[in-house]
Structures are given as structure tokens and as C-alpha cells.
C-alpha positions in Angstrom: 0.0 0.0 0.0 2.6 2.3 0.8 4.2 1.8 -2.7 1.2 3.2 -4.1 0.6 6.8 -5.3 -1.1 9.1 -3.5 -4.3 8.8 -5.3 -4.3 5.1 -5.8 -4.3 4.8 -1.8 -7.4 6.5 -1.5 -9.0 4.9 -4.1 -8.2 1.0 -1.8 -9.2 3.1 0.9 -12.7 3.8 -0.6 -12.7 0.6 -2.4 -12.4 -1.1 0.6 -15.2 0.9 2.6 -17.4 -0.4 -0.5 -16.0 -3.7 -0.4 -16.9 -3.9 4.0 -20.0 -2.7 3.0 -19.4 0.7 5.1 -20.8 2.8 1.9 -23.6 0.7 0.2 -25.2 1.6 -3.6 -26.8 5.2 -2.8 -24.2 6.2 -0.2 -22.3 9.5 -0.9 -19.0 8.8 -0.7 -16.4 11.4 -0.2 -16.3 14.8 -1.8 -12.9 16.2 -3.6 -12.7 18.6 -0.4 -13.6 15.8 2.3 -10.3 13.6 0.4 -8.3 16.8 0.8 -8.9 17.3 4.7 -8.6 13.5 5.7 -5.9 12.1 2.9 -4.0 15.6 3.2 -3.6 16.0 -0.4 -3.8 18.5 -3.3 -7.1 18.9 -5.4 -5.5 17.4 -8.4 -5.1 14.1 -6.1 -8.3 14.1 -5.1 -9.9 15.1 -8.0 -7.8 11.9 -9.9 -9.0 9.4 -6.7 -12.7 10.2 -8.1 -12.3 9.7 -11.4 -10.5 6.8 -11.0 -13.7 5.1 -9.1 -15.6 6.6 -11.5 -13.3 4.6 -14.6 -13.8 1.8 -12.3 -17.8 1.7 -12.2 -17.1 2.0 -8.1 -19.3 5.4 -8.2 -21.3 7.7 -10.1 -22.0 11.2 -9.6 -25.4 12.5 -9.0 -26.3 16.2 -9.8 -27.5 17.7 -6.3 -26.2 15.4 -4.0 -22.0 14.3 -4.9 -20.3 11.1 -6.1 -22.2 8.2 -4.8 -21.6 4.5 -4.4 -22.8 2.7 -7.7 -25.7 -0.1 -8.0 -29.5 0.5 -7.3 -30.0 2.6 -3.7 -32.2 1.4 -1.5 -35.7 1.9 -2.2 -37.1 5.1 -0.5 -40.2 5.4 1.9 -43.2 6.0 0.4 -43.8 8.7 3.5 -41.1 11.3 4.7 -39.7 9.9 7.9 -42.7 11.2 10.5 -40.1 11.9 13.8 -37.3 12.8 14.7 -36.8 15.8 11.6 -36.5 19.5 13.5 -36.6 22.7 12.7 -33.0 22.7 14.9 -31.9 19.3 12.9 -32.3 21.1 9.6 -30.5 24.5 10.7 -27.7 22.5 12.5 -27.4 20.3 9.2 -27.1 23.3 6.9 -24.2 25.1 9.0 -22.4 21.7 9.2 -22.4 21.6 5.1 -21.9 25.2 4.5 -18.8 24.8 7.2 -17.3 22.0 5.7 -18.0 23.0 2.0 -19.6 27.2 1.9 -23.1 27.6 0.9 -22.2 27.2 -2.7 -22.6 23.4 -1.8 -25.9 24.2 0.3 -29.2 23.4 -1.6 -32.4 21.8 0.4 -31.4 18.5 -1.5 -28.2 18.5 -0.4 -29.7 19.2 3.6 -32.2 16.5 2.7 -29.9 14.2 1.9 -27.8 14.8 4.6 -31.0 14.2 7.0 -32.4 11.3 4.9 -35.8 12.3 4.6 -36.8 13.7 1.0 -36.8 17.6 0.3 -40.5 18.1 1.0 -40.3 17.4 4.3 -37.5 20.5 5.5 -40.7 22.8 4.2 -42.7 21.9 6.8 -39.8 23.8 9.1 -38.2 26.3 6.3 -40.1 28.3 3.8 -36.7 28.0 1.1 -32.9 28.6 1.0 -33.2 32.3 2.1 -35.4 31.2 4.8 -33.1 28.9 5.7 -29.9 31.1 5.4 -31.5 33.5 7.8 -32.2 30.6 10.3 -28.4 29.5 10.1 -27.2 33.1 10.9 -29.7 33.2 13.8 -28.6 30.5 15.3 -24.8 30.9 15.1 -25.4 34.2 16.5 -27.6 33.4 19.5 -24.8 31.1 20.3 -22.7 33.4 21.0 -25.4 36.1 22.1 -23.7 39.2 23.9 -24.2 39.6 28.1 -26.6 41.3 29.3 -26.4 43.7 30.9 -23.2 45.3 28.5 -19.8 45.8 30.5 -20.4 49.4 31.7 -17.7 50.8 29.9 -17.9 51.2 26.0 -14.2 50.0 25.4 -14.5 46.6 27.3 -18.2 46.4 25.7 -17.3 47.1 22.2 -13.7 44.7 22.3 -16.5 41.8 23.8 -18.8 42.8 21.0 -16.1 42.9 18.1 -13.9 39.9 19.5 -17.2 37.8 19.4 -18.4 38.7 16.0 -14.6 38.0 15.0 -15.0 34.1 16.4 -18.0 33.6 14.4 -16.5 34.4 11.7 -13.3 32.6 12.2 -15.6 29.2 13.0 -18.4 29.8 10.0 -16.7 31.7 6.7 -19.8 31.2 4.9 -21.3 33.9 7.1 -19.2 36.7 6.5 -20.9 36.7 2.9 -24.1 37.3 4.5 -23.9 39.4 6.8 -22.2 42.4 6.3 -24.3 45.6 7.4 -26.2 46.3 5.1 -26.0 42.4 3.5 -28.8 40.1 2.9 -29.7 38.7 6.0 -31.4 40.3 9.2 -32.1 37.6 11.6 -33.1 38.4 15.1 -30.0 37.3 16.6 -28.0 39.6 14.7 -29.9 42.4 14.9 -30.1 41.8 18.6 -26.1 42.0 18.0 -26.4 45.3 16.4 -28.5 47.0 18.9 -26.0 45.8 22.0 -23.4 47.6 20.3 -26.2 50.7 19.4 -27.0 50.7 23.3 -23.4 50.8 24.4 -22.2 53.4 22.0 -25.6 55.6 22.7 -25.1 55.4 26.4 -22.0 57.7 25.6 -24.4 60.4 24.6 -24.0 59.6 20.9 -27.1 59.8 18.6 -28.4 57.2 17.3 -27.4 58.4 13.8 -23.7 58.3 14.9 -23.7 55.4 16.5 -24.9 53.8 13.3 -22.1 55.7 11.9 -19.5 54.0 14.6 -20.9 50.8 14.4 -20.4 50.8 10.7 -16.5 52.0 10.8 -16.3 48.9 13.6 -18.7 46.2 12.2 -16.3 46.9 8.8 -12.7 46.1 9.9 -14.5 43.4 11.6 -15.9 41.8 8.5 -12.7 42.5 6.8 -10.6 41.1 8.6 -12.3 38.1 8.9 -12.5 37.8 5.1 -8.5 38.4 5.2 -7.9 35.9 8.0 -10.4 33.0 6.4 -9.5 34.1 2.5 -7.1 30.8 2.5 -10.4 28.6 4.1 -13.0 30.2 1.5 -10.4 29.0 -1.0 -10.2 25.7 0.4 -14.1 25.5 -0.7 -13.2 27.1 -4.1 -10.2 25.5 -4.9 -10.3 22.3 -2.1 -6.8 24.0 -0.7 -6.6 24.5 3.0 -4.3 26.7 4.8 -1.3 24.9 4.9 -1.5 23.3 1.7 -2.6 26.6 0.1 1.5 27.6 1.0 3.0 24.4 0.3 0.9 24.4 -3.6 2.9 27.6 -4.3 5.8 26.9 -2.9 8.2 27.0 -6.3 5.8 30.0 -7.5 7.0 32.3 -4.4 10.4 30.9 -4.8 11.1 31.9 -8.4 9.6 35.0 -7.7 12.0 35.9 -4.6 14.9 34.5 -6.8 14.2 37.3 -9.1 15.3 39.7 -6.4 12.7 42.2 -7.2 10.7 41.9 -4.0 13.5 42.0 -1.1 11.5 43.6 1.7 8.4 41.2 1.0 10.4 37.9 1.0 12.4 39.3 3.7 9.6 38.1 6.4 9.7 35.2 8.5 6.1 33.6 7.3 2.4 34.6 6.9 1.0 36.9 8.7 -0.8 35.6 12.2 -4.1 37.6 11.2 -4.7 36.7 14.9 -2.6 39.0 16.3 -3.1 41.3 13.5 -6.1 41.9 14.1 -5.7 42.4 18.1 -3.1 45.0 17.0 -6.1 46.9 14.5 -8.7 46.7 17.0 -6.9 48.3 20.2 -5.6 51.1 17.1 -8.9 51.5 16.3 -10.6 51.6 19.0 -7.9 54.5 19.5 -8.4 56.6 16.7 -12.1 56.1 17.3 -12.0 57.0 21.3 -12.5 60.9 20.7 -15.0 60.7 18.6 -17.2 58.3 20.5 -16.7 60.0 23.9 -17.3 63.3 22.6 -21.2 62.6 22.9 -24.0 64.0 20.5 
């Protein structure tokens, strides 16, 4: 096995889940960006390992639902599954597909399918996909659903309030595509967010109009740097390229160009950025610059 290219390996490996009967006919078998996280390869790997099952009549790929195992699926029920579906089973579902894969992979099929009952039955809890998109950002938002009451000062309140909003974004990329200010969504939970931060910023004597204004100068570097701290993961759903191998893919690309000697400030640092810190060092900057303005009231 070890002798085997990279690809070949994860064909046996999948091979061999069809041969123990682990995936029967009907069962979705690994995506191109599921092979990547738990074989550690490049997309071109990956994307070979599925062909090759495909060449091998192992699988078949299904528009809606992935690359399934081949051979007649199981017969379905006549009726939708009666218990156990929820509204929280379907919103749960939906954040753990647009996590793994963004919500270009999300379609109610796709959350059916996941849930094994037929699409039908997830409208008896969600109207359609916006419905449903709005129900996803509600819930990862009253997750992490801001104290009450605020810390009485607005630095500590607005750090809490920012700092939260980052993690969300750091643990769900997907959502930074909806929910920008003045973005598609406005669940409760996040307007709930919004109006903390409106309370805490008011309570400085600020008008409501320029607290929007504050919140809008905040809620942005937020947003952006999330997008510049998960840019390599939204890739990963793009391209099927994590972090690491993101920087190991281009490896001879950045060399040749450093070689070039063109760029010696640039290739003079020590590795990427830790957007982490990064974005500590922005906020307390920020928060700064911004101090005057919001203590001056009216």
C-alpha cells in the first residue's frame, strides 16, 4: 500500500469501505474537499482518486447530491420519515455543510440528503434557501449572544462585541458573505447584536445616527478582517486548498519569484501573517483613533 501513489491509496481506501460494505449503492462517498482534509492531499489528487472510481464503475456522480456509491439505492419510503426531523436538525445540518464546503454546496437537496428524509419534508420547518440562510445566521449568533447587561464601559463592551463577531467568523466563513451591514440577511440574533453595540455606543451620549455611523466603521474592519484571516479557508471551498497546503501548492511559485530579487522587503519576512494577532493589534488602534469621537457625545 505504501508503494502506491497518493491517489491510488485512496481509491483502496474507498474501495475497501465499498468492499466492508461501510458505503452501500446510494451512499455518498467522499467529496474532492472531504479527500483533501482526511488524505491531506492537493485537489488534483483528489480530483484523480474520483475519477479513477468513476473509470472503475465504483461510483457515479449525481447532480444535487455528490459522487455516490454505484448499483441500485435502496428503495425510498413511500412517507417522509414522521419523527425525529427539527426545525434545529435542519438549521444544524445546513451550518455543518456550509462549514465543511460554503453555501455554494448548500441546496435543500443536499440538507435532505444529509438528513435522509426527502426535500418536501424540511418545508414543513423552512419556507426555502433564504429562509433557511436567515435561520443559520440566527442560530450561530444566538450562540454566541452578547451579556446582558453590557460591561459598563464602552471599550471593554465594544472589544467583547467585536472579538465575538470575530470568532464567528473565524468558526463559520460562509457567514461573512451574508452578513455584512447592510448584506442580505437580518435575523433576530443579529440584529439583537447590532442594537447591544447601538446601546453601548448611545449610552456615551452619541445619537443614534452616529452610533450607526461607529458601528459601521467597527462592524467593517471586523468583517474585513475576517475575510483576510479566512481568505485561505473560502479557497479551500473554491479550490479544495486548506491553509497549509494553500503555501506548500505555491511553494516553487513564491520561490522563483523571490529569486528574481525584485521583491527583497516582502520575502524578507519570516512567514504569513498571524491575522490573529493582526487583528488584536487593529482593533486596540482602532478603537484608538475612534475613542475621541465616541466620547465626545452628541
Amino acid at each position: 500500500m505504501e508503494e502506491l501513489p497518493p491517489y491510488a491509496r485512496i481509491v483502496a481506501d474507498i474501495r475497501a469501505r465499498i468492499d466492508d460494505g461501510e458505503l452501500g449503492p446510494g451512499d455518498r462517498v467522499p467529496s474532492a474537499r472531504e479527500i483533501i482534509r482526511e488524505w491531506g492531499v492537493a485537489m488534483a489528487t483528489a480530483t484523480k482518486a474520483l475519477a479513477a472510481l468513476r473509470q472503475e464503475g465504483l461510483v457515479e456522480a449525481v447532480r444535487g447530491i455528490g459522487t455516490v456509491v454505484s448499483g441500485p439505492a435502496p428503495k425510498p419510503r413511500k412517507e417522509p420519515r414522521p419523527t425525529g426531523l427539527t426545525r434545529l436538525a435542519v438549521v444544524e445540518t445546513a451550518i455543518a455543510i456550509a462549514d465543511a464546503e460554503g453555501t455554494d454546496a448548500l441546496s435543500m437537496r443536499r440538507v435532505a440528503t444529509s438528513l435522509n428524509v426527502s426535500t418536501m419534508a424540511l418545508y414543513r420547518h423552512v419556507a426555502n434557501k433564504e429562509a433557511l440562510a436567515t435561520a443559520m445566521i440566527d442560530h450561530i449568533y444566538a450562540e454566541h449572544s452578547l451579556p446582558e447587561p453590557p460591561p459598563a464601559a464602552w471599550r471593554p463592551a465594544l472589544e467583547l462585541a467585536l472579538r465575538t463577531e470575530w470568532e464567528i467568523y473565524r468558526r463559520h466563513p460562509w457567514a461573512i458573505r451574508l452578513t455584512p451591514l447592510a448584506g442580505p440577511v437580518h435575523a433576530p440574533a443579529l440584529m439583537d447584536n447590532g442594537e447591544w453595540m447601538m446601546r453601548v455606543l448611545t449610552a456615551e451620549g452619541n445619537s443614534p445616527d452616529k452610533a450607526a455611523a461607529i458601528l459601521t466603521f467597527v462592524s467593517s474592519y471586523t468583517s474585513g478582517m475576517a475575510l483576510q484571516g479566512t481568505r485561505a479557508v473560502i479557497e479551500q471551498y473554491d479550490y479544495g486548498l486548506d491553509v497549509e497546503h494553500w503555501w506548500k501548492s505555491r511553494a516553487q511559485e513564491f520561490r522563483r519569484i523571490a529569486e528574481s530579487g525584485r521583491y527583497p522587503v516582502t520575502f524578507s519576512i519570516t512567514g504569513p501573517p498571524d491575522v490573529r494577532i493582526i487583528f488584536e493589534l487593529g482593533l486596540r488602534h482602532l478603537l484608538d483613533g475612534l475613542a475621541p469621537l465616541i466620547e465626545s457625545g452628541s
